[in-house]
C-alpha atoms as an extended CHARMM CRD file, in Angstrom:
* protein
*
        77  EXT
         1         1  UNK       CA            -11.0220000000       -8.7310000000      -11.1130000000  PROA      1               0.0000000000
         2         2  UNK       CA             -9.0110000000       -7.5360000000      -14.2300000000  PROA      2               0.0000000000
         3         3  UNK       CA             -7.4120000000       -9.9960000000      -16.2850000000  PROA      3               0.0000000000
         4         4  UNK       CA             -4.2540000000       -8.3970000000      -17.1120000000  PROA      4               0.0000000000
         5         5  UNK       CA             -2.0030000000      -10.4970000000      -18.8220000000  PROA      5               0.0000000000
         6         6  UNK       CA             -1.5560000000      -14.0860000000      -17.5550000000  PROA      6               0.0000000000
         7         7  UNK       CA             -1.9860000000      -12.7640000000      -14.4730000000  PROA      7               0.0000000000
         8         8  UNK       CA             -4.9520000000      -11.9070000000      -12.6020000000  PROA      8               0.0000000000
         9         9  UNK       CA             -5.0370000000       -8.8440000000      -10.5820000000  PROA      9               0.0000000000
        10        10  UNK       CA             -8.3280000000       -8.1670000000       -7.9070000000  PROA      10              0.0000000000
        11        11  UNK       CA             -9.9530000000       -4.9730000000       -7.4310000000  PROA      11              0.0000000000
        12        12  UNK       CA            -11.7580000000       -3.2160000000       -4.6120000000  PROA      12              0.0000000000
        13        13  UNK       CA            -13.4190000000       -0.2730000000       -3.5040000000  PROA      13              0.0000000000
        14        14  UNK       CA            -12.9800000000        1.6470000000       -0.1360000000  PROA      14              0.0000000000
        15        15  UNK       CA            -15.6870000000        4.6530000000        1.0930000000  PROA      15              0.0000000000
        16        16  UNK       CA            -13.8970000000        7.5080000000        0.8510000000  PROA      16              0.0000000000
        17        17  UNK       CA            -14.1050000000        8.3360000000        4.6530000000  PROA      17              0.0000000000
        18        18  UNK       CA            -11.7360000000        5.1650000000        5.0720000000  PROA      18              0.0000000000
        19        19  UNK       CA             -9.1040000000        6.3830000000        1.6490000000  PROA      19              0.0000000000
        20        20  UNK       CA             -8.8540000000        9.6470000000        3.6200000000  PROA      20              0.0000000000
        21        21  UNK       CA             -8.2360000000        8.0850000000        7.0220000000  PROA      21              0.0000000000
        22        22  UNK       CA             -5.5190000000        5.6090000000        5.6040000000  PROA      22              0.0000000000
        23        23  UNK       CA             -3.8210000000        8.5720000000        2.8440000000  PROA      23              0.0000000000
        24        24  UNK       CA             -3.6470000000       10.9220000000        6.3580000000  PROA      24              0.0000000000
        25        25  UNK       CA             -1.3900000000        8.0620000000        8.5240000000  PROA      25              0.0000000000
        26        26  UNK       CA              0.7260000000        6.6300000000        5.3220000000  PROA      26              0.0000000000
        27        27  UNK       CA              1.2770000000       10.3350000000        3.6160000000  PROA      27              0.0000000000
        28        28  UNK       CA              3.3660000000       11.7440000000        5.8600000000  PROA      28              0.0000000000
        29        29  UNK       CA              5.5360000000        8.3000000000        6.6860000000  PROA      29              0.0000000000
        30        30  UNK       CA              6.2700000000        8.1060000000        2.9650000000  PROA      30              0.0000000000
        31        31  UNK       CA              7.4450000000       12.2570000000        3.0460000000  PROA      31              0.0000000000
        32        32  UNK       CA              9.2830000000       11.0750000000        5.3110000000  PROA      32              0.0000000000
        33        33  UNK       CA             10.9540000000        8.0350000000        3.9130000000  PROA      33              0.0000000000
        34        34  UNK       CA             11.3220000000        9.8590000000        0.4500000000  PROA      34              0.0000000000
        35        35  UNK       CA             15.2370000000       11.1320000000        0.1780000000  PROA      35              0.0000000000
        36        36  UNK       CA             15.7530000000       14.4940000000        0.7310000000  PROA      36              0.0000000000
        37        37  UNK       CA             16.4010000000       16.3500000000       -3.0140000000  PROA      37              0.0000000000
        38        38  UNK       CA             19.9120000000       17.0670000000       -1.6480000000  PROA      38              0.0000000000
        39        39  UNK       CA             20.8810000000       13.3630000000       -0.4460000000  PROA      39              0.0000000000
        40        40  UNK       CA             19.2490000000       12.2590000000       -4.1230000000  PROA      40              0.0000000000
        41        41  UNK       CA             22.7040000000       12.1680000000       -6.1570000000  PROA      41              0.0000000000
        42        42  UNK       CA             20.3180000000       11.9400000000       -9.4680000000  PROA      42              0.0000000000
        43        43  UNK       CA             18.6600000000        8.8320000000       -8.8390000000  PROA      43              0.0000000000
        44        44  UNK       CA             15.0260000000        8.1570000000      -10.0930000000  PROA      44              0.0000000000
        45        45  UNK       CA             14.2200000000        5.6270000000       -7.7910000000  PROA      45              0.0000000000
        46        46  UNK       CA             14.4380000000        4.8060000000       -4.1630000000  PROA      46              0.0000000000
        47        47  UNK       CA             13.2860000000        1.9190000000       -1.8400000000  PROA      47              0.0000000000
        48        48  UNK       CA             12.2090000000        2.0060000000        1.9600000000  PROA      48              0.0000000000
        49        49  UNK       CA             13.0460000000       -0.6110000000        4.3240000000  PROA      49              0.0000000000
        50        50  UNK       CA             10.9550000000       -4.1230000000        3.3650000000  PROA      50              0.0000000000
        51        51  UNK       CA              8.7960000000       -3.8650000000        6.9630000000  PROA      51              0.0000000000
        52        52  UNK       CA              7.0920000000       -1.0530000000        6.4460000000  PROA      52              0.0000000000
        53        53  UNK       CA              4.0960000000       -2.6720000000        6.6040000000  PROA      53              0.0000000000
        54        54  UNK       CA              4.6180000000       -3.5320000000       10.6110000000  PROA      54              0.0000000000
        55        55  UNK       CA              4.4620000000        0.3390000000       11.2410000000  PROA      55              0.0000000000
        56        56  UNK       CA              1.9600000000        1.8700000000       13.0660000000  PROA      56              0.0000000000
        57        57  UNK       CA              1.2850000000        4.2080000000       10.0720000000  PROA      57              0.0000000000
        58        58  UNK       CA              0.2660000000        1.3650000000        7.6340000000  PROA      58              0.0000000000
        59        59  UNK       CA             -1.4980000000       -0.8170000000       10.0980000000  PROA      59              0.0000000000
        60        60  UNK       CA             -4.8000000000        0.1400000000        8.4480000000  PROA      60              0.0000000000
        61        61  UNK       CA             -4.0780000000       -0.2340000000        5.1840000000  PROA      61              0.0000000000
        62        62  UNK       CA             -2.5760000000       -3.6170000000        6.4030000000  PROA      62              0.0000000000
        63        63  UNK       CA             -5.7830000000       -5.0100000000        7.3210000000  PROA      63              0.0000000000
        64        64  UNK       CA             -7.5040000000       -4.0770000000        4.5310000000  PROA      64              0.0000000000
        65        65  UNK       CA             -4.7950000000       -6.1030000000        2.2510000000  PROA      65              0.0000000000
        66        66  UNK       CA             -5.5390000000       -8.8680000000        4.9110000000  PROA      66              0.0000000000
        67        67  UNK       CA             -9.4830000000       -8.8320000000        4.6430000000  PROA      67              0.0000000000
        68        68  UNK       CA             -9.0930000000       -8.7030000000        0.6670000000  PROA      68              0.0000000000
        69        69  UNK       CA             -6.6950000000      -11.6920000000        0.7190000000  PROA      69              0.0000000000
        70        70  UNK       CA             -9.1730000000      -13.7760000000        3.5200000000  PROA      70              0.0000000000
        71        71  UNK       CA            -11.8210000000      -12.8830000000        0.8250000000  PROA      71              0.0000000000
        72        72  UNK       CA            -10.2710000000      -14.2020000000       -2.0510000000  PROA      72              0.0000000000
        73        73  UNK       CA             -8.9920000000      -17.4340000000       -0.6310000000  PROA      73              0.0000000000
        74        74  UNK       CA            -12.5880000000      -18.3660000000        0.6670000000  PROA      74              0.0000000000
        75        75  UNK       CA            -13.9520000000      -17.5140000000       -3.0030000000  PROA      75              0.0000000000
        76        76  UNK       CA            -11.1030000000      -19.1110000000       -5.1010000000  PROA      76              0.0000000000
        77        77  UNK       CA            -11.6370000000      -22.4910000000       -3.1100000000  PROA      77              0.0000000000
């Protein structure tokens, strides 16, 4: 856990076989969901739809956020 401000913000590792695996599904979803330079208009920001993480793409990285969070509310008790 780092204690960053009043807030505290909890840390984990993945193996690297499992990063890779997740950055090859999510990757191309977010090229894809990135505006294209020409549809831009100058902005420095963009958002994607709030659900993204019901797509197939993120549904691993999903349940890792879901394993972390049934770890921390079992140790925080």
């Amino acid at each position: 856990m780092l204690r960053l401000l009043p807030t505290f913000v909890w840390q984990g590792d993945l193996d690297r076989e499992r990063c890779q695996r997740i950055n090859r599904r999510i990757i191309p979803k977010i090229d894809e969901l990135l505006p294209h330079r020409d549809d831009d208009k100058g902005r420095d920001s963009w958002n994607t739809h709030p659900d993204l993480h019901h797509t197939d793409e993120f549904g691993e990285l999903v349940q890792v956020f879901d394993f972390a969070v049934e770890g921390f509310s079992t140790t925080s008790r």
